[in-house]
TIMILUM-818848 format. One record per residue (C-alpha): residue in one letter; residue number from 0; x, y, z. Coordinates in nm, 3 decimals, decimal comma. Layout:
<residu: a&num: NUM&px: X&py: Y&pz: Z>
...
This chain:
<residu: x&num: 0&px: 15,914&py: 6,479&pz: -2,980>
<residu: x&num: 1&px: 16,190&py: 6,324&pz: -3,193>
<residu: x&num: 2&px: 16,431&py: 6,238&pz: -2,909>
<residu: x&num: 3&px: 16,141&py: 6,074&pz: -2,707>
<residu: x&num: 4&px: 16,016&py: 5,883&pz: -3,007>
<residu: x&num: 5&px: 16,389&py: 5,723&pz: -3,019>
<residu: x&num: 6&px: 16,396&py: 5,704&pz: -2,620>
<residu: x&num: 7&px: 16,055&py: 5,499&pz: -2,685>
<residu: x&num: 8&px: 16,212&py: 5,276&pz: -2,956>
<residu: x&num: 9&px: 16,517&py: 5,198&pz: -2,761>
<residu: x&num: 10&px: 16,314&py: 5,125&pz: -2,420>
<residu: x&num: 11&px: 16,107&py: 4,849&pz: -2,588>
<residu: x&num: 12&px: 16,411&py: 4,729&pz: -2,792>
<residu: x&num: 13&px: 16,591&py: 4,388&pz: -2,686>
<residu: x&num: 14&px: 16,929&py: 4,476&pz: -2,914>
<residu: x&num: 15&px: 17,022&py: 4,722&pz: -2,626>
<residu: x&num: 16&px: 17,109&py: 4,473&pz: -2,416>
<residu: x&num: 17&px: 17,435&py: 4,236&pz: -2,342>
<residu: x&num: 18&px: 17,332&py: 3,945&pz: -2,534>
<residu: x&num: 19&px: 16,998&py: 3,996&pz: -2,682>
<residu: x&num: 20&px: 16,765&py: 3,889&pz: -2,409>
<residu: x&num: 21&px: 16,608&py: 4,190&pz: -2,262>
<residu: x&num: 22&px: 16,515&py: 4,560&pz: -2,284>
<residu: x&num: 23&px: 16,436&py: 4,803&pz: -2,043>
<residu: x&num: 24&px: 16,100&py: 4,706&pz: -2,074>
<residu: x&num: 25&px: 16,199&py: 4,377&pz: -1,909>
<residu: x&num: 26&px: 16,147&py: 4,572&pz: -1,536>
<residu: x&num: 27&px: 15,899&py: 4,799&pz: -1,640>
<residu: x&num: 28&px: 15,566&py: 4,718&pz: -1,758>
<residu: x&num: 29&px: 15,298&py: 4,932&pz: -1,878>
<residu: x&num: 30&px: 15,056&py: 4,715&pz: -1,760>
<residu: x&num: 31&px: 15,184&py: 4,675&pz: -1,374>
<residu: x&num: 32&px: 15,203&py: 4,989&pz: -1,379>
<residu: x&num: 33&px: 15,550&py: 5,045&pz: -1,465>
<residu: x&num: 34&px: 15,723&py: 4,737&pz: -1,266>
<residu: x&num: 35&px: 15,767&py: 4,408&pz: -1,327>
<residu: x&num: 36&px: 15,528&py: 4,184&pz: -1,030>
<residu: x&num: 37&px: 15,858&py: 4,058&pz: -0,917>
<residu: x&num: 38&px: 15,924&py: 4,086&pz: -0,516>
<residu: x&num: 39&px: 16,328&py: 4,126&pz: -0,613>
<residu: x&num: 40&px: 16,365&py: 4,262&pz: -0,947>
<residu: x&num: 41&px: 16,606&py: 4,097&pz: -1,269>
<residu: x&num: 42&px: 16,866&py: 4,123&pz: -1,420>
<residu: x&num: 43&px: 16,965&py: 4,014&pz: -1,791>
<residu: x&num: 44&px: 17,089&py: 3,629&pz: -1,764>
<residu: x&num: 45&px: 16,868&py: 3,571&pz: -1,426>
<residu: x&num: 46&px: 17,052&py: 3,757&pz: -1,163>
<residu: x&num: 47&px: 16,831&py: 3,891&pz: -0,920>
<residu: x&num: 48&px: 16,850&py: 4,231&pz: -0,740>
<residu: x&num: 49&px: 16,845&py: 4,308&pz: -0,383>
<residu: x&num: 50&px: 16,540&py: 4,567&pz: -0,382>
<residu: x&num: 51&px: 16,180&py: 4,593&pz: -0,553>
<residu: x&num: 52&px: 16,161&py: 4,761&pz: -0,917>
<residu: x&num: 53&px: 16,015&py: 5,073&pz: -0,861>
<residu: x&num: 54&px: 15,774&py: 5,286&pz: -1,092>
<residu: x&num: 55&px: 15,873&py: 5,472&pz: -1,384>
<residu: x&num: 56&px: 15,572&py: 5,720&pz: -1,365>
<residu: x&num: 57&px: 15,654&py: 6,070&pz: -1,327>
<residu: x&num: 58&px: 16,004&py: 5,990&pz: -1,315>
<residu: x&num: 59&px: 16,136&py: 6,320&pz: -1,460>
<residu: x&num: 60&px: 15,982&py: 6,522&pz: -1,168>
<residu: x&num: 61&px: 16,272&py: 6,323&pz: -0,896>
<residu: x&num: 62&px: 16,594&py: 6,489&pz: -0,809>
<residu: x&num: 63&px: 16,762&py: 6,135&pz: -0,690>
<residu: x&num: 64&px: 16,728&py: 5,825&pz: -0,827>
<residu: x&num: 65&px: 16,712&py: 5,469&pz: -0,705>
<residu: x&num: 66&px: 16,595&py: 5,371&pz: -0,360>
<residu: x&num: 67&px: 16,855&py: 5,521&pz: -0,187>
<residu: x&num: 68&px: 16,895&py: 5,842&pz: -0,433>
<residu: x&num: 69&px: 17,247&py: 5,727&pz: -0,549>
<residu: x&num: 70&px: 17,208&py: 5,870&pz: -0,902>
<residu: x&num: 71&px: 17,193&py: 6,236&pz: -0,939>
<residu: x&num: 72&px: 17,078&py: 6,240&pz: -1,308>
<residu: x&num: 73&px: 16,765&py: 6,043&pz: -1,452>
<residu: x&num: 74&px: 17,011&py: 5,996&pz: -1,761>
<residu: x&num: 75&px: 17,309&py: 5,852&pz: -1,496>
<residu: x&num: 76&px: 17,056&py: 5,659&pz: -1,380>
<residu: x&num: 77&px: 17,007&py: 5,485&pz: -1,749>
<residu: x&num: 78&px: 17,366&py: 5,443&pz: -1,781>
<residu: x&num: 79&px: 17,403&py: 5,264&pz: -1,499>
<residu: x&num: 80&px: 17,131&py: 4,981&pz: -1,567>
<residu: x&num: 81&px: 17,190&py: 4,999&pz: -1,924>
<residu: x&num: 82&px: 17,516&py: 4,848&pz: -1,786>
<residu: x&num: 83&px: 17,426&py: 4,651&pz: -1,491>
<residu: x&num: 84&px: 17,104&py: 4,598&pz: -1,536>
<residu: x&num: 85&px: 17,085&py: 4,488&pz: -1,926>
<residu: x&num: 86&px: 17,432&py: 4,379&pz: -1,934>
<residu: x&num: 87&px: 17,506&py: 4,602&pz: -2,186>
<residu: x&num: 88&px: 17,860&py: 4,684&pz: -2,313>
<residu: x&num: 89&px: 17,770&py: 5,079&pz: -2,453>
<residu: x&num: 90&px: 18,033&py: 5,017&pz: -2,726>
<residu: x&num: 91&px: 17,913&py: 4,688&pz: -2,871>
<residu: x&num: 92&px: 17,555&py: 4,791&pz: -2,819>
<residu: x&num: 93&px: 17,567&py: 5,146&pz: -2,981>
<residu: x&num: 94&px: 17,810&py: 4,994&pz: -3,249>
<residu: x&num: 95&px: 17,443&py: 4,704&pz: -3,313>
<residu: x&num: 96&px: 17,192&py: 5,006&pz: -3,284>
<residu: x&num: 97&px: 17,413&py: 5,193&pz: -3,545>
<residu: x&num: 98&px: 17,386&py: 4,926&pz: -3,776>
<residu: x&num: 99&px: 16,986&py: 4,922&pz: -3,782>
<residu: x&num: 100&px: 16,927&py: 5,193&pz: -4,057>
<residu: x&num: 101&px: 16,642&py: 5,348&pz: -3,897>
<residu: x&num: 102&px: 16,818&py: 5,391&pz: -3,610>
<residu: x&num: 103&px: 17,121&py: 5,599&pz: -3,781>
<residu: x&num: 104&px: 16,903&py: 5,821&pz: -3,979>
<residu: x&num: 105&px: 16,672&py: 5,903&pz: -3,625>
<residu: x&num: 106&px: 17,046&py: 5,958&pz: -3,399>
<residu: x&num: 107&px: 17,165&py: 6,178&pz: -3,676>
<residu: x&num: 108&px: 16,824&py: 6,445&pz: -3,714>
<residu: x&num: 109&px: 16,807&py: 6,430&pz: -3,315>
<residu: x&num: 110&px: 17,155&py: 6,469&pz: -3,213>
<residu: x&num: 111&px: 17,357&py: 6,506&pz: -3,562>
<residu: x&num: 112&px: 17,561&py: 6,208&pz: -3,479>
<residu: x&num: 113&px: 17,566&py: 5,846&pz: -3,437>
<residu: x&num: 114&px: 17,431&py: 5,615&pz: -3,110>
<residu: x&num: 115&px: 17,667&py: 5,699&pz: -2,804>
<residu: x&num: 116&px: 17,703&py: 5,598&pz: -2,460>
<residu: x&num: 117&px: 17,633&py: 5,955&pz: -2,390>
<residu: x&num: 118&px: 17,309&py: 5,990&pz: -2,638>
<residu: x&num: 119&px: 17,135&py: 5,690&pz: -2,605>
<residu: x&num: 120&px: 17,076&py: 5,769&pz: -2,225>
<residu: x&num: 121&px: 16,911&py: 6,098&pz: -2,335>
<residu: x&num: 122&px: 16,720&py: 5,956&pz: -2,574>
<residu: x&num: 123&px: 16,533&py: 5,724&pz: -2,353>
<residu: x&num: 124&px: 16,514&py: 5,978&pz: -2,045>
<residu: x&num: 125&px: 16,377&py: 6,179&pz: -2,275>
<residu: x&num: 126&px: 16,106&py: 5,870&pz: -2,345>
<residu: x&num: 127&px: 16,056&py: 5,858&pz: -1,939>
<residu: x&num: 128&px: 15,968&py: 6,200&pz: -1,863>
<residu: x&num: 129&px: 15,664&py: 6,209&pz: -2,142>
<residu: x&num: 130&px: 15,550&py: 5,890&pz: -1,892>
<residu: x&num: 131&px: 15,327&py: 6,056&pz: -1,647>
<residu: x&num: 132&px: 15,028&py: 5,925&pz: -1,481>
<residu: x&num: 133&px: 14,670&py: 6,079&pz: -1,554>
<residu: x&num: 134&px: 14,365&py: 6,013&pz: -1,661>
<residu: x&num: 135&px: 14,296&py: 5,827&pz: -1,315>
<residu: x&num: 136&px: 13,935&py: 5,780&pz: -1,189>
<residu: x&num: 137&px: 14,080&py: 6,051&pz: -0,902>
<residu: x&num: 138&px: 14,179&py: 6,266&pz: -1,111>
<residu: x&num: 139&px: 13,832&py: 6,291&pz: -1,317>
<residu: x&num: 140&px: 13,639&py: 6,294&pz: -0,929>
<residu: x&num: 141&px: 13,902&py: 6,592&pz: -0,860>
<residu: x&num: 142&px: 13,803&py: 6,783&pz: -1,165>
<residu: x&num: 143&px: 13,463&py: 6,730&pz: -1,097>
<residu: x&num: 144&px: 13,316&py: 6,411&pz: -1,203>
<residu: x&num: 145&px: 13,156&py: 6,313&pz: -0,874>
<residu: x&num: 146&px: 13,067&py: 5,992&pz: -1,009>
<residu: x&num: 147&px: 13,417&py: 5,872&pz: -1,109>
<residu: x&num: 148&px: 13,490&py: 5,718&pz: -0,766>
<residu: x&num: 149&px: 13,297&py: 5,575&pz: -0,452>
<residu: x&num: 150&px: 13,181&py: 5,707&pz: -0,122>
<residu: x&num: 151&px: 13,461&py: 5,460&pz: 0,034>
<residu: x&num: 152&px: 13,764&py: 5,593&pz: -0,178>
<residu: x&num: 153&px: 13,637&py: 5,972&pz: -0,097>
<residu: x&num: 154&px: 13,636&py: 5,838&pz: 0,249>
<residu: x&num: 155&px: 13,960&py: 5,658&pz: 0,214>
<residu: x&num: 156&px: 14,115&py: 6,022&pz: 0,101>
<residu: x&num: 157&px: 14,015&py: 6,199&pz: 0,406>
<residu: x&num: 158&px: 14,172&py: 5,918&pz: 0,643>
<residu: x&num: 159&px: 14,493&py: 5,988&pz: 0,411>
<residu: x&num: 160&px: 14,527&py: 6,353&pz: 0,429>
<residu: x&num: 161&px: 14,405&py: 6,365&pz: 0,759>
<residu: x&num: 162&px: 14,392&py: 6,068&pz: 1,040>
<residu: x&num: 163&px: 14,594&py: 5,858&pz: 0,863>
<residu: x&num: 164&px: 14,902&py: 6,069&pz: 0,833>
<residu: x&num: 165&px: 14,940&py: 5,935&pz: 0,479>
<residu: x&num: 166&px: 15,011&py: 6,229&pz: 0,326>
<residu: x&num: 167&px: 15,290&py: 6,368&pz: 0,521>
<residu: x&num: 168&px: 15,545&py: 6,168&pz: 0,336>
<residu: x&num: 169&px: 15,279&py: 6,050&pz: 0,011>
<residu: x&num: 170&px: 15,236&py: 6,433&pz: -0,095>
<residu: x&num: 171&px: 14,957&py: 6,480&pz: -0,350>
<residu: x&num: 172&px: 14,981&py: 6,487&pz: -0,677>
<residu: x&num: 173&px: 15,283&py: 6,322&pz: -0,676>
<residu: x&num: 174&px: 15,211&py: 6,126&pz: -0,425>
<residu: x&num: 175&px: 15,570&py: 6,122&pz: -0,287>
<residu: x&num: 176&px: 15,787&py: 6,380&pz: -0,081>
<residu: x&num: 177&px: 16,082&py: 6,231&pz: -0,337>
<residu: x&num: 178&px: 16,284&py: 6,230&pz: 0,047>
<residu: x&num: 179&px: 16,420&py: 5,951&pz: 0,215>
<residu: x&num: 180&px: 16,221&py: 5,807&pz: 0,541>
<residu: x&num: 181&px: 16,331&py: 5,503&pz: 0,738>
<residu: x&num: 182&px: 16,015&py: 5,271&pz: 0,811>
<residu: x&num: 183&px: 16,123&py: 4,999&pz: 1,024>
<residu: x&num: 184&px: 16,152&py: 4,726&pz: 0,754>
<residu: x&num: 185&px: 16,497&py: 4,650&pz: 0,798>
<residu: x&num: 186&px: 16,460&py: 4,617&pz: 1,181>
<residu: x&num: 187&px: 16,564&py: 4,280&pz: 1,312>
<residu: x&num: 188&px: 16,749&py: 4,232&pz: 0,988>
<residu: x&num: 189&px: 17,072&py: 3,967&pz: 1,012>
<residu: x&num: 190&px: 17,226&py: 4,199&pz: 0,713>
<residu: x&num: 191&px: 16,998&py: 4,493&pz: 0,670>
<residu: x&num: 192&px: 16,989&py: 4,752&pz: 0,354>
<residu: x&num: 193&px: 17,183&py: 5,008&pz: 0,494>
<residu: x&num: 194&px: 16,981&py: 5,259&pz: 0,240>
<residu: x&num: 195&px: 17,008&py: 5,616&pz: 0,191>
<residu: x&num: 196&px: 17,310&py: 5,584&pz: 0,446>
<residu: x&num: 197&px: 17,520&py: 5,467&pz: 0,177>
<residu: x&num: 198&px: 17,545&py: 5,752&pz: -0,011>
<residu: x&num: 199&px: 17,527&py: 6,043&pz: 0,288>
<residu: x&num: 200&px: 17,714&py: 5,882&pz: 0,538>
<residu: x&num: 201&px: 17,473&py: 6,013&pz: 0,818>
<residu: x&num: 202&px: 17,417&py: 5,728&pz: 1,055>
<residu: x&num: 203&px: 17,043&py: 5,907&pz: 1,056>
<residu: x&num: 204&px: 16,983&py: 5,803&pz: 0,694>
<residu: x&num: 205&px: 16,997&py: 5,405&pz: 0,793>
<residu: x&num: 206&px: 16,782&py: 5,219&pz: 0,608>
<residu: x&num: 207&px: 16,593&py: 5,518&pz: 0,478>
<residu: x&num: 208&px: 16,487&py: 5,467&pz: 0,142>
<residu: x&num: 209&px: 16,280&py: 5,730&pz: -0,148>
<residu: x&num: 210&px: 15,896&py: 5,741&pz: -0,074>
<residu: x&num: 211&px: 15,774&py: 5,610&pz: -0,363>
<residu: x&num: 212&px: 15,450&py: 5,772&pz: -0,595>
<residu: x&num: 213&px: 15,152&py: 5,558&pz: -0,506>
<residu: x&num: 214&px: 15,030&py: 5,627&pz: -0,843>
<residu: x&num: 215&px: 14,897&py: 5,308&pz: -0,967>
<residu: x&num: 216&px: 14,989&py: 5,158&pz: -0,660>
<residu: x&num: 217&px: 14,738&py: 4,923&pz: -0,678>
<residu: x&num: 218&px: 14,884&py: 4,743&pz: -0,962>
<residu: x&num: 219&px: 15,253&py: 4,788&pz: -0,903>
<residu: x&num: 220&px: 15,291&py: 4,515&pz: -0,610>
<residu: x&num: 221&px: 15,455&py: 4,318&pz: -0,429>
<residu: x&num: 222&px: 15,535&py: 4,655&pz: -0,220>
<residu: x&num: 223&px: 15,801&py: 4,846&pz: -0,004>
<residu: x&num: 224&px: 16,138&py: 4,887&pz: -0,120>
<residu: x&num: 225&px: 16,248&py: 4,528&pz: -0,057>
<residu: x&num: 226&px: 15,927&py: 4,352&pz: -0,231>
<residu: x&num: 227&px: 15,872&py: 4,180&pz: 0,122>
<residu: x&num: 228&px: 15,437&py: 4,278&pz: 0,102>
<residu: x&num: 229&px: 15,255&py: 4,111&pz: -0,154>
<residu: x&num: 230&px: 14,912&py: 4,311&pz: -0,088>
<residu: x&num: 231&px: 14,802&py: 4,683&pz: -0,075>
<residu: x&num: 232&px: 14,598&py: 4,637&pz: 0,242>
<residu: x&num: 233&px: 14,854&py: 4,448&pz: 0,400>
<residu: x&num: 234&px: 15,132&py: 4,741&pz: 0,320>
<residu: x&num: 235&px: 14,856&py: 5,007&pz: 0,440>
<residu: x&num: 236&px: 14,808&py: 4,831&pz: 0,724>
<residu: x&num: 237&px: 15,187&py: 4,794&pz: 0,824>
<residu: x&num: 238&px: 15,186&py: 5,202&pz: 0,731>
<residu: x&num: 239&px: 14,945&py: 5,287&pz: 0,947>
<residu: x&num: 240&px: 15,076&py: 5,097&pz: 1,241>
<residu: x&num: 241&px: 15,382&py: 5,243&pz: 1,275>
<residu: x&num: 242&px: 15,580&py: 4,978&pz: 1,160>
<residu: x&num: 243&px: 15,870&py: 4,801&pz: 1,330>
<residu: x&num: 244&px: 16,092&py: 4,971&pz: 1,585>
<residu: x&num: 245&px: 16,427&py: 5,075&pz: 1,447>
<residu: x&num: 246&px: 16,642&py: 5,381&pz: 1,669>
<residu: x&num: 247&px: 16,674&py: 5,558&pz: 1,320>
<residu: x&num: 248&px: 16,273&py: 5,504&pz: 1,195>
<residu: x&num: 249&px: 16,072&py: 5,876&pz: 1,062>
<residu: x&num: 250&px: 15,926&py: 6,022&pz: 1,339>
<residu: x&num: 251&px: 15,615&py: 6,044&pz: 1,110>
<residu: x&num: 252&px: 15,499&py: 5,654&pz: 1,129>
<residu: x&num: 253&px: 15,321&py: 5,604&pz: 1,488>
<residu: x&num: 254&px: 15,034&py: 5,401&pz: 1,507>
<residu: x&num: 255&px: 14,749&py: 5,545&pz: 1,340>
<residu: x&num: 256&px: 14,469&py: 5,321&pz: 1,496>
<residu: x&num: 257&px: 14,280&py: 5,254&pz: 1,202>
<residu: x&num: 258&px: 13,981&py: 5,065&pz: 1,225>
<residu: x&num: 259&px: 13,985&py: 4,755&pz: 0,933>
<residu: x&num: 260&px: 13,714&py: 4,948&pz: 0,767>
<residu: x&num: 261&px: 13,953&py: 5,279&pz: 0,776>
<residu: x&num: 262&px: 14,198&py: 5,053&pz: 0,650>
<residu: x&num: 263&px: 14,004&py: 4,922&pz: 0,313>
<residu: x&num: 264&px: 13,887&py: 5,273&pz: 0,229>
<residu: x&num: 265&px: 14,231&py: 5,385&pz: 0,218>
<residu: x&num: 266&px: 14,287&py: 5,106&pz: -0,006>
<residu: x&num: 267&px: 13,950&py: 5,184&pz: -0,209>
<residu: x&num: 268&px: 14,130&py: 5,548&pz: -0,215>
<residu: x&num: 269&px: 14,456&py: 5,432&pz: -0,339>
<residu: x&num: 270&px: 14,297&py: 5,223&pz: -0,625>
<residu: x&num: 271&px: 14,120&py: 5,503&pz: -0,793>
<residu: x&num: 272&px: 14,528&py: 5,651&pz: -0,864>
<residu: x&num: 273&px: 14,531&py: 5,408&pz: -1,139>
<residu: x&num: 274&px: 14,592&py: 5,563&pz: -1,451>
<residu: x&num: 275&px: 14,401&py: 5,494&pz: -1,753>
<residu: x&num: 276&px: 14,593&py: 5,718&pz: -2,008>
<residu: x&num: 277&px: 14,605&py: 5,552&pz: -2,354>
<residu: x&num: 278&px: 14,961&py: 5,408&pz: -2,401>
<residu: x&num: 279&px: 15,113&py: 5,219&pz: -2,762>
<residu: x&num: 280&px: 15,425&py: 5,014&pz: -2,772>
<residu: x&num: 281&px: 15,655&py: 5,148&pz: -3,076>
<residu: x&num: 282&px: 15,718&py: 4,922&pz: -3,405>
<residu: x&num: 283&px: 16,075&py: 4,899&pz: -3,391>
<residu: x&num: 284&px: 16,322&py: 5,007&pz: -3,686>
């Protein structure tokens, strides 16, 4: 509990960064669901990204990182935006964090020394894997509470497991298959994201990127890896119709045939994975 406490502090906590300007927080917000709203995410001094910001939810439960799985470590994973994303030198910044008294005394009872490039990391992976969804009005229908979602969203949840084909890459509870699936999106592309390709080398893994949770989905938009949908029905609907053709797209996205009212209980489905767990930002030391 200590080591998340400090992972909380230091998520929230602007003096991580390069100059000052933004914590880790700047992506990921509690209240879009753990993103940031943006189509392209940010980087410290206004640099923008070439993909969406995805969710921090249930992060700890991944075995790759990123879109395209490049980090093998949720910690390498910190690191690595801690540097590029932040604009962080680890040296300077630990050498500011171990300044803050509060800060000393926590790094010494956790780990029994002072803020590291190596530590810090843990402490805030630590902080992401206590972040897990729950408390979502599906989760209270699935334990029982009939009354905790509509007759559309219990509709909308047998067209997902079941005509839909949702669920073949959106596995519940999770939500995601944490694999890598082509889905057309880069099709037709003058420079396309070449994806999970990147880091295998298959020519099969073009443009496949990590299925991401749909846990609170329905506030983590603009959608798809690349930001390029701004609303849930309008990603559903591209889902379910097989998207664009691309020689390398999943075998699992054909066109579904979904009616528009198919189409909006799915969405009334996917709104009810909202999660409604009670969440406090940390004073900082």
């Amino acid at each position: 509990p200590e080591k998340a406490w400090l992972g909380k502090q230091l998520f929230f906590d602007k003096r991580l960064s390069g100059d000052g300007s933004m914590s880790c927080e700047g992506c990921h917000y509690r209240h879009l669901g753990w993103t940031d709203g943006l189509a392209l995410s940010r980087k410290v001094g206004g640099g923008i990204n070439t993909r969406h910001t995805p969710s921090v939810y249930n992060t700890g439960y991944y075995t790759a990182w990123y879109w395209e799985g490049r980090a093998k470590t949720l910690e390498g994973q910190i690191a690595a935006a801690w540097r590029a994303q932040i604009g962080a030198d680890p040296a300077k910044s630990t050498t500011a964090i171990a300044a803050i008294s509060g800060y000393k005394t926590q790094f010494q009872k956790v780990f029994g020394a002072d803020p590291s490039a190596d530590n810090v990391p843990k402490a805030i992976a630590a902080f992401l894997r206590t972040l897990n969804s729950g408390e979502a009005p599906w989760d209270r229908y699935a334990k029982g509470d009939k009354n905790a979602v509509s007759a559309d969203a219990v509709a909308g949840y047998d067209l997902f497991t079941g005509k839909g084909g949702c669920s073949g890459c959106h596995t519940p509870p999770l939500f995601s298959d944490s694999l890598f699936h082509n889905i057309g999106l880069e099709a037709g592309k003058a420079n396309p994201d070449a994806g999970r390709t990147a880091i295998t080398k298959d020519v099969k893994d073009t443009s496949a990127f990590k299925t991401p949770s749909l846990r609170s989905v329905a506030i983590s938009g603009p959608y798809f890896h690349d930001g390029s949908v701004a609303k849930l029905d309008d990603a559903v609907r591209y889902m379910a119709s097989g998207g664009k053709a691309d020689p390398n797209k999943s075998g699992l996205l054909i066109d579904r045939k979904l009616s528009d009212r198919e189409i909006n209980q799915i969405v009334a489905f996917l709104r009810t994975l909202t999660s409604e767990e009670t969440f406090e930002r940390p004073a900082l030391p």
